[in-house]
C-alpha positions in Angstrom: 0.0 0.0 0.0 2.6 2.6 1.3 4.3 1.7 -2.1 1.5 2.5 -4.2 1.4 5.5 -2.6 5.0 6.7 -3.0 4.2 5.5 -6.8 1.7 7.8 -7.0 3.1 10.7 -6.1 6.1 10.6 -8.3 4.2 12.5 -11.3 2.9 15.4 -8.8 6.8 15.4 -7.4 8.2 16.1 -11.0 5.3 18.9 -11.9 6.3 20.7 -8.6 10.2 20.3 -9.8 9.3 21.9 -13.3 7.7 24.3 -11.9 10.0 25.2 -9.5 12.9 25.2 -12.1 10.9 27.4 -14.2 10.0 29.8 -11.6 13.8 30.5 -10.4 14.4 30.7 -14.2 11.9 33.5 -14.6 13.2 35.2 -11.2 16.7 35.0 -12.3 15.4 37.0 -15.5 13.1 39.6 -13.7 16.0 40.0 -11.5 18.9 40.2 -14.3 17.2 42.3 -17.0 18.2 45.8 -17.3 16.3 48.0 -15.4 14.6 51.2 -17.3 16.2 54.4 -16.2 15.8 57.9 -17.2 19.0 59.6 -18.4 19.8 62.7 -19.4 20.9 62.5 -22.8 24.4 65.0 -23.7 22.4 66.0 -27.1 19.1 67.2 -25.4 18.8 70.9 -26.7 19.8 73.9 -24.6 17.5 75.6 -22.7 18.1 78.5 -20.1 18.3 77.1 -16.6 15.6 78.3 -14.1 14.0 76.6 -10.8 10.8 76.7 -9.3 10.2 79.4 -6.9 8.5 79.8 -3.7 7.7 83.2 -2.2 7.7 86.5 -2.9 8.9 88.0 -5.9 10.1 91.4 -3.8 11.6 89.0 -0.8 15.2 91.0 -0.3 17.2 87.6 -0.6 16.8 84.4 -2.3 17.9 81.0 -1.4 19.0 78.9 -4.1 18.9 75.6 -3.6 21.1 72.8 -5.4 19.4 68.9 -5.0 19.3 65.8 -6.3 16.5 63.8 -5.0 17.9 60.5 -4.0 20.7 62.4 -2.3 19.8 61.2 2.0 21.2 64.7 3.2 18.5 66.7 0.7 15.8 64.3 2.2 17.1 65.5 5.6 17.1 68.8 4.8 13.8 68.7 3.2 12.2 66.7 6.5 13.8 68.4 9.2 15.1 71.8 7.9 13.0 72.8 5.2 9.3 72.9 7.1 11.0 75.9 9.1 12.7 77.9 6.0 9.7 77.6 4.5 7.2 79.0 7.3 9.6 81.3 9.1 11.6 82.9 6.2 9.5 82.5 2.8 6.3 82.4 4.6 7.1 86.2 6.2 8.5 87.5 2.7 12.2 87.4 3.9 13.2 85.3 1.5 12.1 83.5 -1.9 13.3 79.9 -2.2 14.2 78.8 -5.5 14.7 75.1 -6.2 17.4 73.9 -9.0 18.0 70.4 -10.1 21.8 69.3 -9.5 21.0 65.1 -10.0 24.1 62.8 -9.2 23.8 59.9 -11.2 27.0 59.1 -11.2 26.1 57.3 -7.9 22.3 57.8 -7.9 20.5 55.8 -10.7 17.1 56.3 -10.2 17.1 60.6 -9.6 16.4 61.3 -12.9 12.9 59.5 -12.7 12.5 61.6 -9.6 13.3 65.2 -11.0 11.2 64.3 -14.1 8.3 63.7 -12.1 8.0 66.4 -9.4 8.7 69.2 -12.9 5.7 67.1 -14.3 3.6 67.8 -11.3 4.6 71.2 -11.6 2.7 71.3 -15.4 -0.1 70.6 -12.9 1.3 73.4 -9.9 1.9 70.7 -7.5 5.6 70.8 -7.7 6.2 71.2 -4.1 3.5 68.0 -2.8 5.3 66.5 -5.1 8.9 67.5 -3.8 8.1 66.7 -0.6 6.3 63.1 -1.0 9.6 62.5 -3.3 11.9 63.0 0.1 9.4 61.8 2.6 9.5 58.0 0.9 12.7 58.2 -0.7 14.0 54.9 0.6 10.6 53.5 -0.9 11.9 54.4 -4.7 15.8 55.1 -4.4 17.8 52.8 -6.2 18.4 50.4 -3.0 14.8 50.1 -3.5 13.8 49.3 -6.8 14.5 49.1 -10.0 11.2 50.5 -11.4 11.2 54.1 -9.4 7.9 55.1 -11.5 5.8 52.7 -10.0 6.1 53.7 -6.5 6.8 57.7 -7.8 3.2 57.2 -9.8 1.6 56.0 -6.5 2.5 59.5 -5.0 1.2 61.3 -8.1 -2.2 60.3 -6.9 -1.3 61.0 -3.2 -0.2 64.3 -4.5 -3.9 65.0 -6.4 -2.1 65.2 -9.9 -4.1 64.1 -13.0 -2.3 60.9 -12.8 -2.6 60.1 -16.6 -1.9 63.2 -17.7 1.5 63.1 -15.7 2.3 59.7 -17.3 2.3 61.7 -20.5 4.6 64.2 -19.1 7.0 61.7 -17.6 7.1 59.4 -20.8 7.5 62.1 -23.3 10.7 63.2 -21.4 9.8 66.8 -22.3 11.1 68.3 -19.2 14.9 66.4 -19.0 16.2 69.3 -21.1 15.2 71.9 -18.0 16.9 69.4 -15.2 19.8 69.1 -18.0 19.8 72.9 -17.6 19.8 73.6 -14.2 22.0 70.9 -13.9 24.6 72.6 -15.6 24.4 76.1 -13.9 25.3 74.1 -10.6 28.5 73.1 -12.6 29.3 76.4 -13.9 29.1 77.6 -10.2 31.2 74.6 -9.4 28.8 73.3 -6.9 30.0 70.5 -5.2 28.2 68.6 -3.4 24.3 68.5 -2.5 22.1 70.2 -0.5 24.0 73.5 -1.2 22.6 76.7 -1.4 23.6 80.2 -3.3 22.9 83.0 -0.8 24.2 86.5 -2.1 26.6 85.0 -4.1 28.1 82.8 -1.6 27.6 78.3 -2.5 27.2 77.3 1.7 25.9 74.3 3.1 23.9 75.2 6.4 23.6 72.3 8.8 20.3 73.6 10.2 17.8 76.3 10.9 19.7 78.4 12.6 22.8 78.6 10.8 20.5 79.1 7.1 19.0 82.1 9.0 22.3 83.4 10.2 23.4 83.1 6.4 20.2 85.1 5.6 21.2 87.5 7.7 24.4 88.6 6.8 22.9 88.7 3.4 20.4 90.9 4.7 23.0 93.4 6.7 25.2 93.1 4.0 22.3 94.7 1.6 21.9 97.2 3.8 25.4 98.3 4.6 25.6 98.7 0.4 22.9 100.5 0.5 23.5 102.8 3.3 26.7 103.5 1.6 25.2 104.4 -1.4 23.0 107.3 0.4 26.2 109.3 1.9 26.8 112.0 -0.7 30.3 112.9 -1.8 32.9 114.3 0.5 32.9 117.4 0.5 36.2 118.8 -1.9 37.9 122.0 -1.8 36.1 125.2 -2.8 35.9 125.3 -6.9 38.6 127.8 -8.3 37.6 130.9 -9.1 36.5 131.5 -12.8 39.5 133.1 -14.7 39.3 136.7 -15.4 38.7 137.4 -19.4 41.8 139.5 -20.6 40.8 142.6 -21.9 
């Protein structure tokens, strides 16, 4: 009987080897194939670099900020320092924040996919619930992640309230890569080196908190006023102005 049995089950034994021998064979390929990645192509055409702004348009100083969006310390600053920039310095009209794309994919695969999406929400004006749903899941899409970023990114367009197809049309077309190329660029040309860093009345700095951005701000702010303070003090006066020569007769 038990060898009946054992007979039996020999054809249910080999099924469950096939299949198993198939399934690691399609694993090994899901896990082998080259992943899609969004690149920035050297022959996308020139376009002026510009960021997107938050605040005031007559705020006396502007922080520039250069980020990649898989960088960990632009997620921290985004998390932790960010939230008070924005509400104590834009929010008041000190300061208008302007965000520029500097993407390292030497070392960050995926950030591409990321900048291409939040300048796609912005087609929608949801750049910044965009920005800040990229950083507050970052380790759910970054390259130790995934391999497909847009499929957690897309899930965060609909968090964000975008028009989720018509963002998919954005992404795919790739129509925005030659602004992130841009801005991209201008961080080189300023020779930024690292990210976050921030422009601040000329000066590339890399604040490790709250209080040390606002100290920067206000520097920039004294040193505005100093310039202008010294541009209201009239001449010193010179000696008296020679006396006008007598005609000769």
């Amino acid at each position: 009987m038990a060898s009946k049995k054992k007979s039996s089950n020999r054809p249910f034994g080999a099924i469950l080897a096939v299949v198993a021998v198939v399934g690691l064979g399609v694993l090994g390929w899901v896990v082998s194939r080259p992943a899609k990645v969004v690149t920035l192509d050297p022959s996308l055409p020139p376009v002026a670099a510009a960021g997107i702004v938050k605040g005031s348009p007559d705020a006396p100083v502007e922080i520039i900020e250069f980020a990649d969006f898989e960088c960990p310390g632009c997620a921290f600053y985004a998390t932790m320092t960010g939230p008070d920039v924005m509400k104590k310095l834009v929010e008041t009209g000190d300061v208008r924040f302007r965000f520029m794309d500097f993407p390292l994919t030497d070392i960050h695969p995926n950030t591409i996919a990321a900048h291409n999406a939040a300048h796609c929400a912005d087609e929608q004006g949801k750049f910044w619930e965009m920005h800040d749903l990229l950083f507050r899941d970052q380790d759910r899409w970054d390259a130790r992640a995934t391999r497909t970023p847009k499929r957690v990114i897309e899930r965060l367009a609909g968090e964000a309230g975008l028009d989720v197809a018509a963002w998919n049309e954005c992404f795919d077309s790739g129509r925005k890569l030659p602004q992130i190329a841009a801005n991209r660029k201008e961080g080189e040309r300023l020779r930024v080196g690292g990210t976050p860093t921030f422009l601040i009345g000329g000066q590339l700095v890399q604040p490790r908190n709250y209080d040390e951005m606002r100290q920067f701000v206000s520097l920039e702010m004294a040193r505005q006023a100093n310039a202008q303070a010294a541009a209201m003090v009239p001449p010193a006066a010179g000696a008296k102005a020679a006396a006008p020569a007598k005609k000769t007769p």
